[in-house]
N, C-alpha and C positions, 0 to 999 in steps of 0.2 A: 319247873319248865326250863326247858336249856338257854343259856343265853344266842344271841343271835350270830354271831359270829362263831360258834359253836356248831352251828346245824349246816351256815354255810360253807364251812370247813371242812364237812362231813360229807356233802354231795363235793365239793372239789376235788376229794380224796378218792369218792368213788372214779370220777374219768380220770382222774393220771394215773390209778390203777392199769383201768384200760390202757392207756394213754403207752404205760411204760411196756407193757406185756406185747403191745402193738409194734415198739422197736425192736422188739428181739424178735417179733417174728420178718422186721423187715431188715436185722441181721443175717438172722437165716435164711432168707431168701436171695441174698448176696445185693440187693440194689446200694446204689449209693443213697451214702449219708445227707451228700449235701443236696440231692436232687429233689432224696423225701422232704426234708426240711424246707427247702425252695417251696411244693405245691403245698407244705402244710402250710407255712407261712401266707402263702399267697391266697389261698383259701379263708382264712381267717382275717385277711385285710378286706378282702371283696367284698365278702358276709358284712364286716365292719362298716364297709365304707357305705351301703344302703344307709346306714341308719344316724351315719354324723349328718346328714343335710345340713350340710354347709357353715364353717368356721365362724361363730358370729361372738367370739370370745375378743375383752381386750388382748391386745398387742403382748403383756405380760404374762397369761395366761397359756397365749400358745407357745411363747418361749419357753415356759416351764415345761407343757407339754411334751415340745422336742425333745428339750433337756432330755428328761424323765423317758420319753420314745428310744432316745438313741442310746443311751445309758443302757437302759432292758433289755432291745433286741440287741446289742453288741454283747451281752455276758451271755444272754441265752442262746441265741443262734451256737457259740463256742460252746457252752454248757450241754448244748444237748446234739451237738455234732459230736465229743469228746465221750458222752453218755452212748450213745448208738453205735462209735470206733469199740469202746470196751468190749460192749457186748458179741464184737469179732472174737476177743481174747478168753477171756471168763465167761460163766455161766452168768445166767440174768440175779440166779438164789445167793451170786457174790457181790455180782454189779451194782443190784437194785440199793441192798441196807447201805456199801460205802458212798452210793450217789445221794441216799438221804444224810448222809453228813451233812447237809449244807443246811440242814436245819439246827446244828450243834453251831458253823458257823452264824448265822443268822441269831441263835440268840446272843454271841460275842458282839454282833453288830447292835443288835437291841441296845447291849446294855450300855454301850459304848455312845450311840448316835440318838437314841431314843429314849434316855437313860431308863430304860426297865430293869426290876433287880428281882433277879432268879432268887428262889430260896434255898435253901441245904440241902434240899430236893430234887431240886433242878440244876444243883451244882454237880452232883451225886451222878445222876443222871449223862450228864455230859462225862466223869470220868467212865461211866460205864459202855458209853457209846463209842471213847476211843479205845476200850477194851476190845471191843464186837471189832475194830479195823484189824487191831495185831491179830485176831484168830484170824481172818481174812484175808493177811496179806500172804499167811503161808500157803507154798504153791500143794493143793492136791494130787496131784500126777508128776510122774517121777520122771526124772533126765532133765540135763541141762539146758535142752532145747524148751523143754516144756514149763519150769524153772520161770524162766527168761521172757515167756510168752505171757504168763500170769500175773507177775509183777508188772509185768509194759500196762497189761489190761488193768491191773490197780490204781495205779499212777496217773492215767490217761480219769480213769474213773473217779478219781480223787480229785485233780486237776477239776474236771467236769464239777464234781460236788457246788470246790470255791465261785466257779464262774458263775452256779445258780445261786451260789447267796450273794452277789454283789446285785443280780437282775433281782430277788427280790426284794431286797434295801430298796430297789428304785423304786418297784413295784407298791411297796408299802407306803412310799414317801408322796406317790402320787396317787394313788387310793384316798389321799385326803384331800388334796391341795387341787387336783385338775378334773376336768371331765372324762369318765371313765371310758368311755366308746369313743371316743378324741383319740384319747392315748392309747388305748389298745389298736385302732386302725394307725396309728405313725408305726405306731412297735412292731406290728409286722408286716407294716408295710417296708422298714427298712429291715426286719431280718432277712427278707424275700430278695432285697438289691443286694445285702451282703454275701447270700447264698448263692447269688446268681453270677455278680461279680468274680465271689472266691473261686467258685466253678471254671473260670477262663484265666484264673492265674497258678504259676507252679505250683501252690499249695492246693489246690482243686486238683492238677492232677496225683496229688498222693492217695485223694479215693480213691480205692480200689473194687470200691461197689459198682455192677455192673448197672446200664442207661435203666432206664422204667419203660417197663412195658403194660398194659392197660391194668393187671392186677396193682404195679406200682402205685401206677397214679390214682387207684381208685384208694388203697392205703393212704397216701398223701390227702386223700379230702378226706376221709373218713379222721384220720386224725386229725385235721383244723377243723371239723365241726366239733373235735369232744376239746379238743384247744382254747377254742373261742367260750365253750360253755363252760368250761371247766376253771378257764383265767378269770371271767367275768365271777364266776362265786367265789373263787379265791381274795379277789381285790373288794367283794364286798366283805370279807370278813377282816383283810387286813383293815379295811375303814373302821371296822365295829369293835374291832378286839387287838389284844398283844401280840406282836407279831411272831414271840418268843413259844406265848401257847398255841396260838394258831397254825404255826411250824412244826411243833409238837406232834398234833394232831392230822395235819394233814402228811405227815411222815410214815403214818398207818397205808398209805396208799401201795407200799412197796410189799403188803403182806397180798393186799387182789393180785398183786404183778405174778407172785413167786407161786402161788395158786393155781393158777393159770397157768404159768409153764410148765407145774410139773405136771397139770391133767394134759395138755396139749402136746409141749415137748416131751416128757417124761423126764424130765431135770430130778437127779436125785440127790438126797440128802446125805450128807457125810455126819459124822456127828458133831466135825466142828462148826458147819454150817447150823444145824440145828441147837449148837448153843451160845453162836456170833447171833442169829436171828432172835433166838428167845431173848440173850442180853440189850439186842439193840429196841427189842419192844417193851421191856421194865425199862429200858433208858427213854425211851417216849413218853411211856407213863409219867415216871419221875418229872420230865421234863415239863410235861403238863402242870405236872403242882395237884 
């Protein structure tokens, strides 16, 4: 029988599957970044906020909460603003395996903050997965303009990676310590002010995603519903389990994404892609133990 943390890592994988394959179509659709992000965040706060009826934790409790609230949505809002920029540049079958780096970082985090200790396996594993980045960072398409485009979009993707392993360190840390529908309604409820915020300052206008129009915005709920469902089994598994295997496993999610684009997009394989991808999922395995 599987362990519990095991099965709930297994349905979280399935919606950021979706989840991811959902930003590259709202890539391709040219909307902005920060707007999606805005109704998905806010969507998932709303949903959240039914079901906190009313703070009645000590004084301590909700400080950790925010802590832990503003800590998450300040790496992810960045994380996955930086994650949806990429997928302007590179293809999603490049975007998706360097955005799952942040589970290579995340077990550095483990073993540093949580002290969990990878075995030879999992050491293994991690050199493998920074193998999968060098195929990666080479540009497929030829000229210096194109060159220069793909690299930005690695960079930007890489960047994105660190920013989701610092949100999940938080994520993990308050999986154990606070109430889980607390912290998930603060976390987007403040990704949703930052999104909103950024939106009205110079760096909102560097999106170059055009306003939302009614397919946008029905994107933006459809993604904070698989958001909400998809955070709530993730944070129960980081409660139940290692955050190093749990990352491991729900790292698989980037294989429904690349699936999906290439029935949808028609996204095609090169063959260094197809063996950055096969490396980076023995690097999963291994990393599982």
């Amino acid at each position: 029988m599987s362990e519990p943390w095991f099965i709930y890592a297994i349905f979280a994988t399935l919606f950021y599957g979706l989840i991811s394959f959902l930003y590259k179509t709202v890539a391709h659709r040219g909307y902005s970044s920060l707007k999606i992000l805005n109704i998905q965040a806010l969507t998932v706060a709303v949903i959240a906020g039914f079901f906190v009826g009313g703070f009645k934790h000590p004084a301590s409790v909700f400080k950790m909460v925010l802590l832990f609230a503003a800590l998450n949505s300040l790496f992810f809002a960045l994380g996955t603003v930086l994650k949806m920029t990429a997928l302007k540049y590179i293809p999603l079958n490049v975007a998706v395996p360097i955005g799952k780096l942040n589970s290579v970082f995340a077990i550095f985090i483990g073993i540093v903050f949580f002290h969990e200790t990878p075995s030879k396996y999992q050491y293994l594993g991690i050199i493998l997965a920074m193998t999968a980045v060098f195929l990666l960072i080479k540009p497929q398409s030829k000229g210096t303009e194109a060159k220069s485009l793909h690299l930005k979009g690695f960079l930007i993707a890489f960047f994105g990676a660190v920013s989701v392993a610092i949100s999940v360190t938080a994520g993990k840390l308050a999986s154990a310590s606070v109430p889980k529908i607390d912290y998930v309604f603060f976390s987007y409820s403040f990704v949703a002010l930052y999104t909103f915020l950024t939106g009205k300052t110079p760096i909102g206008s560097m999106d170059e995603g055009k306003s939302l129009d009614r397919e946008g915005y029905l994107l933006g709920f459809v993604l904070g519903l698989l958001n909400l469902t998809g955070y709530l089994l993730i944070l129960q598994a980081w409660a139940a389990g290692p955050m190093s295997l749990v990352q491991a496993v729900f790292s698989l999610s980037m294989i429904i994404a690349i699936l999906l684009a290439r029935i949808f997009y028609k996204e095609k394989f090169t063959p260094r892609n197809l063996i950055a991808i096969t490396i980076s999922l023995i690097a999963v395995y291994l990393i599982k133990g």
